[in-house]
C-alpha positions in Angstrom: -2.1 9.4 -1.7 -4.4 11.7 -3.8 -5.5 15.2 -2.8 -4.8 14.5 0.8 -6.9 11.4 1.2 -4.8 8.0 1.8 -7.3 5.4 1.0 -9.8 7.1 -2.0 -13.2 5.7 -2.5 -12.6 3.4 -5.4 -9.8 1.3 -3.0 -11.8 1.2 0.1 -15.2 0.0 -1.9 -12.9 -2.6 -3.9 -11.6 -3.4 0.2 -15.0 -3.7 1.4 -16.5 -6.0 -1.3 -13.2 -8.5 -0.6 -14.1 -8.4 2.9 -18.0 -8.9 3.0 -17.1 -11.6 0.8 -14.9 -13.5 2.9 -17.0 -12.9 6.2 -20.0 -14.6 3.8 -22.0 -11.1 4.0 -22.4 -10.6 0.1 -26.1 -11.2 0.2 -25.9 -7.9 1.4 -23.5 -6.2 -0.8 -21.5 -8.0 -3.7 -20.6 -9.0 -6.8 -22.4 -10.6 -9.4 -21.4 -13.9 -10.6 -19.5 -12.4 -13.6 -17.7 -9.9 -11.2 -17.5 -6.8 -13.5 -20.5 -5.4 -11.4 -21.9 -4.9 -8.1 -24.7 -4.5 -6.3 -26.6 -3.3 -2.5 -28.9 -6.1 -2.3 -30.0 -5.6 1.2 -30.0 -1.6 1.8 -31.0 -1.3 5.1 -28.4 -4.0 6.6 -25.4 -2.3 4.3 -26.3 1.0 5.7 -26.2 -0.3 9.5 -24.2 -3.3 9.1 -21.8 -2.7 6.5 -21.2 1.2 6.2 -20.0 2.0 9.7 -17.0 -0.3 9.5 -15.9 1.5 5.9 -17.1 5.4 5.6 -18.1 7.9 7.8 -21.2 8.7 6.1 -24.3 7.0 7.1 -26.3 7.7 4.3 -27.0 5.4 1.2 -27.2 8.7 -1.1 -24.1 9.9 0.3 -22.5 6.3 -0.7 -24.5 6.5 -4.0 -23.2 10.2 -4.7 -19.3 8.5 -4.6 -20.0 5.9 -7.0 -21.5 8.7 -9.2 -18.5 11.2 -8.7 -16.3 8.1 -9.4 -18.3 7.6 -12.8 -19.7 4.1 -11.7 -23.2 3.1 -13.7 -26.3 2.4 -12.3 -27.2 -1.0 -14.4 -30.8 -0.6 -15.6 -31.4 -3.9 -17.7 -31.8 -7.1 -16.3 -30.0 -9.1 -15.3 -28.1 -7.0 -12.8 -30.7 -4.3 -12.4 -29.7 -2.1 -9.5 -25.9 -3.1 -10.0 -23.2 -0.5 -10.4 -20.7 -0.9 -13.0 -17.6 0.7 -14.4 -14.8 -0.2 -16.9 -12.0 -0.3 -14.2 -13.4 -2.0 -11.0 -12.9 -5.5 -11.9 -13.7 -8.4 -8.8 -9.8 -9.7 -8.3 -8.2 -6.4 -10.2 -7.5 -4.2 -6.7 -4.7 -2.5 -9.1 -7.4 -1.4 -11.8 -9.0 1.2 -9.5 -6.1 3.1 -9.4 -7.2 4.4 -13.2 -10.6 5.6 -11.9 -10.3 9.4 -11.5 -13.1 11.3 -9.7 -15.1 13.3 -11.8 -15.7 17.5 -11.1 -18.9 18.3 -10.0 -20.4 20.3 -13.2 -23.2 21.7 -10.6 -20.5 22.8 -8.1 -18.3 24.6 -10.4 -21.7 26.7 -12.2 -22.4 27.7 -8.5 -18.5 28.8 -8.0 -18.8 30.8 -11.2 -22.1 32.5 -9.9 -20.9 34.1 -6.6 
C-alpha cells in the first residue's frame, strides 16, 4: 500500500496486460514480441473495451498522463513506434514494478509555489 492506494498504477497495468493476454485481446493492447515494451494498438476498443474493467478514467490522455507520471517512454523508432517502455516493467517480472516510483509533477509544484 503506497500513499493510500492499494493497487498503484504500475501493478494494475502489469494486471491488465496478463489478462488481455490470456482472454486473446492483445491486438488491442499488449506486448511486443520481445516483452520489454507495450503498446495501444487499437485505441478506441482499449478505451471502451479494455479501460472500464481496470481504471476509472475513461480517457486515453488520462491513461497516457500515468504512464508519463510513472516515467514510462513513448518509443519513437521503429520497430515499436507508439510502444511505451521502461527499465522496470518487464512481460513475466510482476515483482519489477514494485521499483517504479511515481514521478512529482514539476508543473504542479511551480503552481503550489505561485499561490
Amino acid at each position: 500500500k503506497r500513499g493510500g492506494v492499494t493497487d498503484f498504477f504500475p501493478d494494475r497495468l502489469h494486471r491488465m496486460l496478463d489478462e488481455v493476454e490470456n482472454a486473446g485481446q492483445q491486438n488491442i493492447v499488449g506486448y511486443f514480441a520481445h516483452g520489454r515494451a507495450f503498446c495501444v494498438f487499437k485505441p478506441d476498443k482499449f478505451v471502451s473495451e479494455i479501460m472500464p474493467k481496470f481504471y476509472k478514467e475513461g480517457k486515453l490522455s488520462s491513461f497516457q498522463r500515468q504512464l508519463n507520471l510513472y516515467g514510462f517512454t513513448r518509443i519513437a523508432g521503429a520497430p515499436d513506434t507508439g510502444g511505451y517502455y521502461h527499465d522496470f516493467f518487464l512481460r513475466g517480472r510482476p515483482g519489477l514494478c514494485r521499483k517504479i516510483r511515481r514521478q512529482k509533477n514539476k508543473r504542479l509544484i511551480q503552481l503550489m509555489k505561485f499561490l
